[in-house]
N, C-alpha and C positions, 0 to 999 in steps of 0.2 A: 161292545155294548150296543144294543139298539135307538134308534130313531123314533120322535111320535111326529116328523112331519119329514120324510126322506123325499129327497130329489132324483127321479128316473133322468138319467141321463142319454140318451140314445143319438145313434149317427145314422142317420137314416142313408141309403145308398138309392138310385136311380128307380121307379117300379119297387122299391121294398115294400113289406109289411112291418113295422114296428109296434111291438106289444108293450101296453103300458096298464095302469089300475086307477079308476077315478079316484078323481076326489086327491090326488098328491100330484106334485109339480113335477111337470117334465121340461127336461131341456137339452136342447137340440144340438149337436153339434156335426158342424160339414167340415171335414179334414181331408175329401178324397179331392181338390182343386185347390190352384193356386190363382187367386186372379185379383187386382182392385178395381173397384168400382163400388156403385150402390147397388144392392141386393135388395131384393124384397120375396119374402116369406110371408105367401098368400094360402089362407084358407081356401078352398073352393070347394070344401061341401063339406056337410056334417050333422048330424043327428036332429030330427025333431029336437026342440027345449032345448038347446044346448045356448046356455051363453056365451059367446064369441067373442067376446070384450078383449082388445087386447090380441089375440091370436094371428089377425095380420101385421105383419111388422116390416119396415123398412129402417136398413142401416148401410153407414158410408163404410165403407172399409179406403185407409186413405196412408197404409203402410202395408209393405211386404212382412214385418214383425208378427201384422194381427193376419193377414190376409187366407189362412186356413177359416177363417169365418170361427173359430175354436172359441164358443160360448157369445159371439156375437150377439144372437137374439136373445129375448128374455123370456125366462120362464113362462110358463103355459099350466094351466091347473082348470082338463075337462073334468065336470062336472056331472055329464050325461053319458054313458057306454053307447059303444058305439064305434064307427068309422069316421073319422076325419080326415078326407083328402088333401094335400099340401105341396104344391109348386114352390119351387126356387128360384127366382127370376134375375138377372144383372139387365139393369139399366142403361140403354143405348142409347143418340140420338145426341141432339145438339139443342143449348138450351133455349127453351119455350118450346119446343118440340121431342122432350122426353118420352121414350115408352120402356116397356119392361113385356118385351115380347120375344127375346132372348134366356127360353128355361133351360135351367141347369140340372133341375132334379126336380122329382116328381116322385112323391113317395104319401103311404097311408098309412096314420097312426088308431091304430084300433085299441079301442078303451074299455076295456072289462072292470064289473065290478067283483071285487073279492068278499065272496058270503059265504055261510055257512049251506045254502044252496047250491053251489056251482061246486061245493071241493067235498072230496071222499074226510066223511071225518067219523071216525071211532073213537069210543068211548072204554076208559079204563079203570086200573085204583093202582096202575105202576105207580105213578107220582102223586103227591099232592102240593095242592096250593092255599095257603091261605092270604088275608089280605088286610093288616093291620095298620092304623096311624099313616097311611097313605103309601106303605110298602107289600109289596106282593112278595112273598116268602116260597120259593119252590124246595122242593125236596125229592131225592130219588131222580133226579134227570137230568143226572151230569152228564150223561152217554147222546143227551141234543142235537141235532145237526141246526135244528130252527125251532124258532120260537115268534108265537105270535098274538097278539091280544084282539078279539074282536068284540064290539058291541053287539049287545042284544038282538040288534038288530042286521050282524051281520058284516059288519062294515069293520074293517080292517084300522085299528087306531095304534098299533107298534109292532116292529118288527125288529128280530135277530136273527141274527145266523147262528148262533151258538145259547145254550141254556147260560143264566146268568141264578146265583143264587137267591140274590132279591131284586126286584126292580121296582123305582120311582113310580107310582101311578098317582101321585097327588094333584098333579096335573088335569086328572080324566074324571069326568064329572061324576057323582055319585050313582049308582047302579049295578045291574047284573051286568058281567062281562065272560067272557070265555076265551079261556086261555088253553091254546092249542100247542100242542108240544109234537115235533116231527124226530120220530128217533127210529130205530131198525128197520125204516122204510114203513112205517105206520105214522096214522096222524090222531095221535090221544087226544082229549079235550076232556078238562076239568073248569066246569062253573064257578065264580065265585063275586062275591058281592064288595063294593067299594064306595063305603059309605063318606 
């Protein structure tokens, strides 16, 4: 069954590029070291308009149990596409004379936005959909690899891996939405309204 606010999880490794989708939460994990200390996970660059809030973070690691860093820091939700460059740092020195000039990883999370612009999408009448009492009713698309709902405007609000007969949309504000179905290596899209 699908998500309407799924978490990208990714490991970024040394020099990586990691691909992620505005606008849903990503969250980081470093499993390739084993070390304690304090880490900090600094932004150093990133997209005009981009709110940053949040995005540099400092944490202890103060057991060998947690010390893969395995969901230490906390979610991240870019809101701007784009490149976000990101250092891993462990904290040296002695105190009153701390620094974080010891990188561990250095890696760039690139933020695309998922629209009905950027992806191949054809139009059918294999399936249809309708959308009653706050349920989306598919028909004909058992044979789905994915399934996906986007607004009007393009912007990505749930995801599947597999066709579902009905799904929840009570949740999604009243409007046009478009419901994209990915089956024999084509991508259908059928319209429909959710009042």
């Amino acid at each position: 069954m699908g998500a309407f606010a799924q978490t990208t999880t990714v490991e970024p490794t040394e020099g990586s590029i990691v691909e992620a989708t505005t606008g849903y939460p990503v969250k980081f994990n470093f499993t390739n070291f084993l070390a304690l200390g304090t880490f900090k996970l600094e932004l150093t660059s990133f997209p005009d308009g981009a709110n940053t809030t949040g995005f540099t973070q400092e944490k202890p690691i103060i057991s060998l149990l947690s010390a893969d860093l395995l969901g230490a820091f906390d979610e991240i939700t870019p809101t701007v596409s784009g490149d976000y460059v990101f250092t891993l740092k462990k904290r040296s020195g002695v105190p009153g004379f701390f620094s974080y000039s010891n990188i561990i990883d250095s890696f760039t999370l690139q933020m695309t936005d998922e629209t009905l612009s950027n992806k191949k999408v054809e139009n059918s009448s294999e399936f249809s959909a309708t959308c009653n009492a706050g349920i989306l009713t598919i028909t004909n698309a058992s044979e789905a690899t994915g399934v996906s709902i986007l607004s009007i405007s393009g912007v990505m609000v749930y995801s599947a891996s597999k066709a579902e007969s009905s799904i929840d949309v009570s949740s999604l504000a009243s409007g046009i939405y478009v419901l994209v179905v990915e089956q024999g290596g084509a991508r259908i899209t059928k319209k429909f309204i959710k009042n």
